[in-house]
N, C-alpha and C positions, 0 to 999 in steps of 0.2 A: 648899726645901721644896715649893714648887709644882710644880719640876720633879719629883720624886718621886711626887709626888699624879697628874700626867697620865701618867707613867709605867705606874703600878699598874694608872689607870685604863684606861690603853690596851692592858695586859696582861690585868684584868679583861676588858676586851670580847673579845679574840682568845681568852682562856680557853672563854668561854663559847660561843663562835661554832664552836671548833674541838669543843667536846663536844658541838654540835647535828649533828657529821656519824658517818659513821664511825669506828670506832673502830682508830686504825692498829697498837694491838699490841693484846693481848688474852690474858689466861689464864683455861683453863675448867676447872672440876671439877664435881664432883655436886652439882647445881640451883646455880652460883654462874657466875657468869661478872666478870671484872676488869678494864677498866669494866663495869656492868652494862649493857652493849649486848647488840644483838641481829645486828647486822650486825657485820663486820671489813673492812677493807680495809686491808689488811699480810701481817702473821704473826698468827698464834693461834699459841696451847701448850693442850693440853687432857692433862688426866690424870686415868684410869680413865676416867669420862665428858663429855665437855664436847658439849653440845648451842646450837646457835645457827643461826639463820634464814637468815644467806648468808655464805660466806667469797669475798672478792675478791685473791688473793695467794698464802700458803702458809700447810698448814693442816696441824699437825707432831703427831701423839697421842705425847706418851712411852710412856704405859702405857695400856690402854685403847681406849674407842671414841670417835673422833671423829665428830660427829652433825652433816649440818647440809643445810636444802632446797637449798641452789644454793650450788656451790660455782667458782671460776670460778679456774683455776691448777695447783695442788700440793695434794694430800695426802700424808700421808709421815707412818707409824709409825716410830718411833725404835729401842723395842725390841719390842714385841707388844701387838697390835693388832690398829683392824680401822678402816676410813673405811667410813662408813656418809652415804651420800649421799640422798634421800628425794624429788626431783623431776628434776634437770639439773646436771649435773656436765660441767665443759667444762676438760681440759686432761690430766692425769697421775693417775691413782691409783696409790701406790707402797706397797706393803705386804702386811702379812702376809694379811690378809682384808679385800674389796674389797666392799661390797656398796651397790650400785646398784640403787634402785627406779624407776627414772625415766629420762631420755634423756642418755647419756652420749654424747661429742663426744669423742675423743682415744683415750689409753689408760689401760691396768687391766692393772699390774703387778703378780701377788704368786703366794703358795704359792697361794688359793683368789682367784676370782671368780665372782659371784652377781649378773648383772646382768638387767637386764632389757630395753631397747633399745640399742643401741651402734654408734656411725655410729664405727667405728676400729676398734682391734683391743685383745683378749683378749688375754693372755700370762699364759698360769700352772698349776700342774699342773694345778690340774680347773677347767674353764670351762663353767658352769652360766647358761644365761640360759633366761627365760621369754616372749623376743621374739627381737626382730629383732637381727644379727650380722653385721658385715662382714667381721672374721675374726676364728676362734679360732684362738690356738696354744697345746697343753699335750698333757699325757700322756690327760686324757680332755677333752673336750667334748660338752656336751649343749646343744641350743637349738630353738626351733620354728622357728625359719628363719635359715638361714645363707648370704653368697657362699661362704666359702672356711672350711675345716678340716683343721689340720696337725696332728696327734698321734697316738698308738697308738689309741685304741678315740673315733672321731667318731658324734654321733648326730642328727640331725634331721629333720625331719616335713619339709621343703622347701628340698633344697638348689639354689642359684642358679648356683652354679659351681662349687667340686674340691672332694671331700674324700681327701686323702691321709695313708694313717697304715695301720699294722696289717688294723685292723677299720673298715671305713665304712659307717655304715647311713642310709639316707635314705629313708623313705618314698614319695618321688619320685623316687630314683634306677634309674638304668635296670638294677641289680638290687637287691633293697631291701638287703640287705646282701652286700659284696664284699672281699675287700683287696685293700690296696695304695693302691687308688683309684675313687672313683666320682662319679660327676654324674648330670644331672637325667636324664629318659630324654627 
């Protein structure tokens, strides 16, 4: 019996100790998250919306938008979706709509990307950022500064290094719009 008793109680303590850290799986819906944490360090599942503070691992929307400030891994829409990232996003965004407010580290896979600073590269038909872009590649991109842009119709206010595609326009390109290819003048 006593051997039970310290058993429990040593399961008690590692219980309690282990729900003081992270939370290593996690499913999120609208306003509910499973444990009720704010961090993950694992896998999430979220469907339609799951919103949380930091994902550290992989971070999976079946349906819906995954929401979360600092996400440090995988994003990945299962069927449709959208990862919605709100400060730094460090690793892979993989899905159907990518939208980054904050400083992205890696890449941003999908049909659409809407990002705003990004030390990596874009990949997806329309690449829409409001900052800085180390490269886009897709059918259009729009940015306020970019090194490089590969797709039919590229658009930026200062480009660094090539924009090759169709149509390339660059405010600073040494003609503002050219095809084929243009850089800085």
């Amino acid at each position: 019996m006593k051997k039970r008793l310290v058993v429990a109680a040593l399961a008690s303590v590692m219980a309690s100790s282990f729900a003081c850290a992270q939370a290593p799986v996690m499913f999120s819906t609208i306003d509910m998250n499973a444990p009720n944490d704010n961090a993950v360090k694992g896998l999430r599942l979220s469907l339609l919306h799951g919103k949380v503070s930091e994902v550290k691992g992989v971070d999976v929307s079946l349906i819906g938008m995954s929401e979360t400030d600092r996400t440090t891994g995988l994003n990945f829409n299962l069927m449709f979706g959208a990862n919605k990232v709100n400060k730094e996003m460090k690793g892979l965004s993989w899905g159907w709509f990518n939208w980054n407010t904050g400083q992205t580290t890696g890449v941003n896979l999908g049909a659409a990307n809407i990002t705003h600073n990004v030390n990596g590269v874009n990949f997806s038909i329309a690449n829409i950022s409001d900052g800085n872009t180390t490269a886009d590649i897709g059918i259009v991109s729009l940015s306020k500064q970019s090194k490089v842009q590969v797709g039919i119709f590229n658009h930026t206010r200062n480009i660094e290094g090539v924009q090759v595609g169709l149509i390339n326009c660059a405010d600073n390109g040494f003609l503002k719009c050219f095809p084929f290819i243009n850089f800085a003048k």
